[in-house]
N, C-alpha and C positions, 0 to 999 in steps of 0.2 A: 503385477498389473497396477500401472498408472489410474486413478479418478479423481476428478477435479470435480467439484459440485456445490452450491451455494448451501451456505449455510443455514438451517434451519432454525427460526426462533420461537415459531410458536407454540404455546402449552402441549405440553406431550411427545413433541419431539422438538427437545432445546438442543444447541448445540454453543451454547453463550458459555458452557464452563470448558467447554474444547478451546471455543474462537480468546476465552482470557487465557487461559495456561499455554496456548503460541505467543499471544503477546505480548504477555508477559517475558516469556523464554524470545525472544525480538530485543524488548525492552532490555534486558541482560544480556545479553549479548553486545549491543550498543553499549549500554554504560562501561562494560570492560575494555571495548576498544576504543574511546573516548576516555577512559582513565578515571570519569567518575559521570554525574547523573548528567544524563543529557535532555535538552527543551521537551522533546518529542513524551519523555517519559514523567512531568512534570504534571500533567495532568491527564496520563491513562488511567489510573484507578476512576476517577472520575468518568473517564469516557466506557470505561470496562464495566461498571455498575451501572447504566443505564444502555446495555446495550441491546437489540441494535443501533437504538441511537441515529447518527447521522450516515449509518452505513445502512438502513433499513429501506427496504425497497418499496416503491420502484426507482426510487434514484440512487440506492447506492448496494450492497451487497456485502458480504465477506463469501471468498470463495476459499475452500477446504480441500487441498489434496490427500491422499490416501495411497499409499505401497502396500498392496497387499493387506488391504483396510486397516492398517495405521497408520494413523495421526502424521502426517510429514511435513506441512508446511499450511499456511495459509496466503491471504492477500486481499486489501478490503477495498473499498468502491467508495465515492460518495462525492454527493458537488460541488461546485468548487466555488469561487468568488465570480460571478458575471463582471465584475469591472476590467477583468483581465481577456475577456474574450470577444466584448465586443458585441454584436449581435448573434453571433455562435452560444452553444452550451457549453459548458467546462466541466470535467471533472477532476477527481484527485485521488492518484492511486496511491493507498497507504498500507503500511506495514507489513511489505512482503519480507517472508521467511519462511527459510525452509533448515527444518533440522538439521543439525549437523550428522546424524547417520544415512541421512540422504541426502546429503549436497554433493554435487559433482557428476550426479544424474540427469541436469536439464531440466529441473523439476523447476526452478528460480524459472525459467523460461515460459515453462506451461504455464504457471499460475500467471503470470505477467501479460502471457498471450492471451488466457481468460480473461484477464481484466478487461484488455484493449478490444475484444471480443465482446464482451458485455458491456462496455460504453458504449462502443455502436449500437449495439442492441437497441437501449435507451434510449437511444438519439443524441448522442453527445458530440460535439464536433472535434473538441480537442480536451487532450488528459496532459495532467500535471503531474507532478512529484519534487518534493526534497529528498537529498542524500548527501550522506558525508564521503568525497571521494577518496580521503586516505583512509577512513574506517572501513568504508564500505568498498573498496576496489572491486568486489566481483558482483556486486549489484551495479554500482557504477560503470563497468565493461559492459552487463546483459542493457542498461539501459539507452546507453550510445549504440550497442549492434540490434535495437531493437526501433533505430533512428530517433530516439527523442533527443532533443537538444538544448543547450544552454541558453537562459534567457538570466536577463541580468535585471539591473536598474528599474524603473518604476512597475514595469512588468512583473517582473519576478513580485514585488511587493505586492501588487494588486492581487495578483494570483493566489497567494501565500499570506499566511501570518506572520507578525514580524516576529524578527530571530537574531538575539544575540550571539548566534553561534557561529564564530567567524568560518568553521571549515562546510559550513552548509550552502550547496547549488541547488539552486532550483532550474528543470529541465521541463520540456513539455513536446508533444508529438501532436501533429494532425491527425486527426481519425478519419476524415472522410476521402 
């Protein structure tokens, strides 16, 4: 049995050492298929020791799936730069992953649809995201068949942090 459920952080029922050891296990998994450390992992410790951080709600989230109540994957939330949206809200959907004993199950799907699920929620009008298309090809497929799309040039920058990492797209979907 599939559960997908927000992460818990306050005292007594933390979920902050689950949500670092996925992404962490994200974090690694990138560096190997990028061949060594990538931007994104450059300052998650930093982000990992103060968390939830900018993922803490009500504007942003990490949501936790579960197979048969373990540990399978995650996917976090949180807002985005308003220059790139205009009069609209923005958010930014960060560091989905799903284990490798559970990929291949739809599960990359469910947490991704929770995201976009819980922007709206929010009130958010449109989600963002960076990804590496040759690293990442089957996150890359889920997020074109999930219709987010390529944005380029000052957009892309507004929306995003700048990034010396030439194989990095940034993509974004309308939510409303």
């Amino acid at each position: 049995m599939v559960q997908v459920r927000r992460a818990l952080f306050h005292d007594g029922s933390s979920d902050a050492e689950l949500c670092r050891t996925l992404m962490r296990e994200y974090a690694a998994h990138l560096n190997l298929s990028v061949g060594g450390e990538h931007i994104c992992v450059t300052t998650l410790e930093k982000e990992l020791a103060v968390l939830p951080g900018l993922y803490a709600e009500p504007a942003g989230a990490v949501l936790l799936a579960f197979v048969d109540d373990e540990p399978a994957g995650c996917v976090a939330l949180k807002p985005a730069s308003t220059e790139a949206f205009g009069t609209g809200r923005g958010c930014e959907m960060k560091r989905l992953w799903v284990r490798s004993g559970y990929q291949g199950r739809g599960l990359g799907r469910t947490l991704a649809q929770a995201a976009l699920d819980l922007a709206r929620e929010y009130g958010y009008s449109t989600i963002v995201l960076d990804t590496m298309p040759r690293a990442m090809q089957a996150a890359y497929a889920l997020y074109q068949s999930m219709g987010f799309e390529l944005i380029r040039g000052s957009l892309a920058k507004a929306a995003h942090r700048p990034s010396d990492v030439a194989e990095m797209v940034y993509m974004r979907r309308e939510l409303l």
